[in-house]
LOKE-934151 format. One record per residue (C-alpha): residue in three letters; chain; residue number from 1; y, z, x. Coordinates in pm, whole numbers, plus 50000, padded with zeros to 5 digits. Each point is the difference from the previous one (the first is absolute). Layout:
N
('ala'; 'A'; NUM; (Y; Z; X))
...
END
This chain:
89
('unk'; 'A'; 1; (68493; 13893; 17228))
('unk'; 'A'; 2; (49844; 50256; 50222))
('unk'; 'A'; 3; (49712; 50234; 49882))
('unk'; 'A'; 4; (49946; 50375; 49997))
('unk'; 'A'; 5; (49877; 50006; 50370))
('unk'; 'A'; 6; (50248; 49736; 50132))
('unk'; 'A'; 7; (50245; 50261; 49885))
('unk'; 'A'; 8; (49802; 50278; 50187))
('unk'; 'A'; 9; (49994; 49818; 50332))
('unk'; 'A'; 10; (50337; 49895; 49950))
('unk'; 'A'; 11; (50139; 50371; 49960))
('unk'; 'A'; 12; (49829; 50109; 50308))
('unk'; 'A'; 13; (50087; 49725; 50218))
('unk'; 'A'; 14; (50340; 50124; 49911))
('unk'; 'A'; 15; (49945; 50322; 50012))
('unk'; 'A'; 16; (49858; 49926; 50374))
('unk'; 'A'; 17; (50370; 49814; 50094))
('unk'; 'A'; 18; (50206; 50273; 49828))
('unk'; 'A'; 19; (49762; 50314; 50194))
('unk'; 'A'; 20; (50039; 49828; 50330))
('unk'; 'A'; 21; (50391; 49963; 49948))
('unk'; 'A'; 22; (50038; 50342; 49859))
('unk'; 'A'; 23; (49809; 50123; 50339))
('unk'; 'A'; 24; (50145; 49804; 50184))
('unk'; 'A'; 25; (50389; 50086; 49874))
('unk'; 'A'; 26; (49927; 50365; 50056))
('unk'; 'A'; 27; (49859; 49973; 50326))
('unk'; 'A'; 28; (50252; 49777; 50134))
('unk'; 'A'; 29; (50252; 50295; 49831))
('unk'; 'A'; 30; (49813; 50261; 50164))
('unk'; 'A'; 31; (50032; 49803; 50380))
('unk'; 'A'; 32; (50297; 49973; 49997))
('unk'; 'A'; 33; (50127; 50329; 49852))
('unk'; 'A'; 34; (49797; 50199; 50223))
('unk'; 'A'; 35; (50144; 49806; 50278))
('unk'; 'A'; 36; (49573; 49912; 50091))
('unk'; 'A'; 37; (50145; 49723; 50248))
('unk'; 'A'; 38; (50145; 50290; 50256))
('unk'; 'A'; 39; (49718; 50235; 49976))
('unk'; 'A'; 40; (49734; 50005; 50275))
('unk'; 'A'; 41; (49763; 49715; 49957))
('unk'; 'A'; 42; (49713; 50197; 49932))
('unk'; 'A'; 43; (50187; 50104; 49697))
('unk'; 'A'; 44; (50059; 49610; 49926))
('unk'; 'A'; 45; (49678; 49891; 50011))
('unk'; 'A'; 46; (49911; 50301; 49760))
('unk'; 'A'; 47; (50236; 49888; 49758))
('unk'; 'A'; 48; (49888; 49615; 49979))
('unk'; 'A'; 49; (49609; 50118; 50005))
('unk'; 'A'; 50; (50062; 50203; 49706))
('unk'; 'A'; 51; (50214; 49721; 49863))
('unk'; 'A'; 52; (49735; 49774; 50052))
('unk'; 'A'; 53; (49723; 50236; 49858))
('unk'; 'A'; 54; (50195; 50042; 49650))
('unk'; 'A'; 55; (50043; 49627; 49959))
('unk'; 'A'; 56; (49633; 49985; 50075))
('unk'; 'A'; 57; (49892; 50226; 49693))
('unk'; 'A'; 58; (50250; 49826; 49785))
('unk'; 'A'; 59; (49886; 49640; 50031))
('unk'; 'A'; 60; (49641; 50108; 50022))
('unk'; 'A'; 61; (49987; 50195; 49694))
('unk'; 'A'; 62; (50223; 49695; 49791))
('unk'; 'A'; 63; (49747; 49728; 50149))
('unk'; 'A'; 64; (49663; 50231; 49854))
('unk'; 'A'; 65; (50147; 49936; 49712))
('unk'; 'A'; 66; (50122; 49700; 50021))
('unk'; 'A'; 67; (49694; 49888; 50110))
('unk'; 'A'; 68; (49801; 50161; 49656))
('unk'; 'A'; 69; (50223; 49843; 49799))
('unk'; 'A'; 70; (49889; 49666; 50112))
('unk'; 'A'; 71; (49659; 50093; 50006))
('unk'; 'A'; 72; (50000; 50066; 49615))
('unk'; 'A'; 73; (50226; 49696; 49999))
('unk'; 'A'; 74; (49731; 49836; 50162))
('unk'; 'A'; 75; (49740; 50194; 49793))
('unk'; 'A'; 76; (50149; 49877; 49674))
('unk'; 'A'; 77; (49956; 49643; 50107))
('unk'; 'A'; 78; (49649; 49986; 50025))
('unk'; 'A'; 79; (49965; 50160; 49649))
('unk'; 'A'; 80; (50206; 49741; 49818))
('unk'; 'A'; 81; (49899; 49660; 50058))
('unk'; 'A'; 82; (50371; 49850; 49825))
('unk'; 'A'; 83; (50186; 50194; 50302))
('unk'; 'A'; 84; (50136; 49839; 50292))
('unk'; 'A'; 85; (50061; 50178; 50363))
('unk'; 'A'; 86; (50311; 49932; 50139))
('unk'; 'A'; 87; (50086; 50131; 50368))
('unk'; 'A'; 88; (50309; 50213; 49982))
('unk'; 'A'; 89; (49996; 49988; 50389))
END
């Protein structure tokens, strides 16, 4: 049965999936709706930078803490000699 911080890292890793969906469902909404595919390419490139920049900060904010939540994982480990590390990766 999964522990407290299994949990954590669980919920963020899904959190991660679900935010990069999300994003990428309302970009792909905004594309096409604003017709971004017949507007000058400078206007394109815009588009798919900001795209790009917003899926940036979303998967490097849910990784910080991904990455803390294995670190106490990891943290808890060394305190209890009866616990055993398993790789969730």
């Amino acid at each position: 049965m999964p522990g407290p911080v299994t949990r954590e890292v669980k919920k963020y890793l899904i959190q991660l999936v679900a935010g990069v969906a999300v994003l990428d469902a309302i970009m792909m909404g905004l594309y096409y709706g604003f017709s971004i595919s017949l507007r000058p390419e400078r206007t394109q490139q815009t588009f798919v930078a900001v795209w790009v920049v917003l899926t940036l900060i979303v998967v490097t904010t849910l990784m910080k803490k991904i990455r803390q939540a294995r670190r106490s994982m990891m943290g808890m480990a060394h305190n209890s000699p009866n616990v055993r590390m398993v790789s969730v990766w």
